[in-house]
C-alpha atoms as one frame of an Amber mdcrd trajectory, in Angstrom:
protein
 100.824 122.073  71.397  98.462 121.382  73.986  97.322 118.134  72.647 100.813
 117.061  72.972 101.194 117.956  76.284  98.167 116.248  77.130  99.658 113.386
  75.355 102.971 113.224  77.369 101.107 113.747  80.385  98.769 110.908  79.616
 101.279 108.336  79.235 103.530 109.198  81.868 100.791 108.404  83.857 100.097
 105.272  81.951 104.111 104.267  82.301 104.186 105.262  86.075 100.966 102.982
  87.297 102.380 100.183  84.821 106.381 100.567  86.674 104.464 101.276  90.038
 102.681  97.649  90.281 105.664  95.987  88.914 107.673  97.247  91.563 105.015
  96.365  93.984 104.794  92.778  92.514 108.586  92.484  92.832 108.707  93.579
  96.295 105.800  91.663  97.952 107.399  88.351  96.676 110.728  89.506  97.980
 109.997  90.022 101.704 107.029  87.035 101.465 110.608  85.075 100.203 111.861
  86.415 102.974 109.460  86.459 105.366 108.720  82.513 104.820 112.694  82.201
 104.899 113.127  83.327 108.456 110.045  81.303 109.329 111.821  78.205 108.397
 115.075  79.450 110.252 113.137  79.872 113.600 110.981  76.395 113.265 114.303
  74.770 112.667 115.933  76.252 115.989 112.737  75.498 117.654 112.592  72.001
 116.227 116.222  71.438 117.574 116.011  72.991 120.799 113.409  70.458 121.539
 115.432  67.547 120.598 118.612  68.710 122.544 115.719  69.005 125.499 114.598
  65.650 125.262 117.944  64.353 124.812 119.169  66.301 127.936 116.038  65.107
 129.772 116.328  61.034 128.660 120.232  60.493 128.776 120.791  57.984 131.537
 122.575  60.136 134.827 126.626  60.076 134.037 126.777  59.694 138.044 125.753
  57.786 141.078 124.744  60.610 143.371 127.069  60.615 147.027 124.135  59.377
 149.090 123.352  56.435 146.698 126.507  54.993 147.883 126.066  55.723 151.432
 123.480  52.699 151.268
């Protein structure tokens, strides 16, 4: 009786560490996934609020300013 206790005891043990790193395994490459996801998302906003900057910065003026005219 107590051997089989012992037994059961053992390998619940054994199954819990074996289910315990999978789970851990599964989860670190979900939020690294994840992580590195949302990474790209905020380079790429980054990335494009620069070139709406320079854009913004280099157009040619749509107007001749009032006192250029004045001249």
């Amino acid at each position: 009786m107590v051997y089989f206790l012992g037994l059961t005891l053992t390998t619940g043990f054994t199954v819990y560490n074996a289910m315990r790193q999978q789970v851990e395994t599964v989860l670190d490459r979900g939020l690294t996934g994840s992580l590195d996801g949302k990474t790209l998302l905020f380079e790429t906003r980054i990335g494009k609020g620069i070139e709406d900057a320079r854009a913004l910065v280099l157009r040619p003026p749509l107007y001749h300013p009032i006192h250029a005219r004045a001249h």
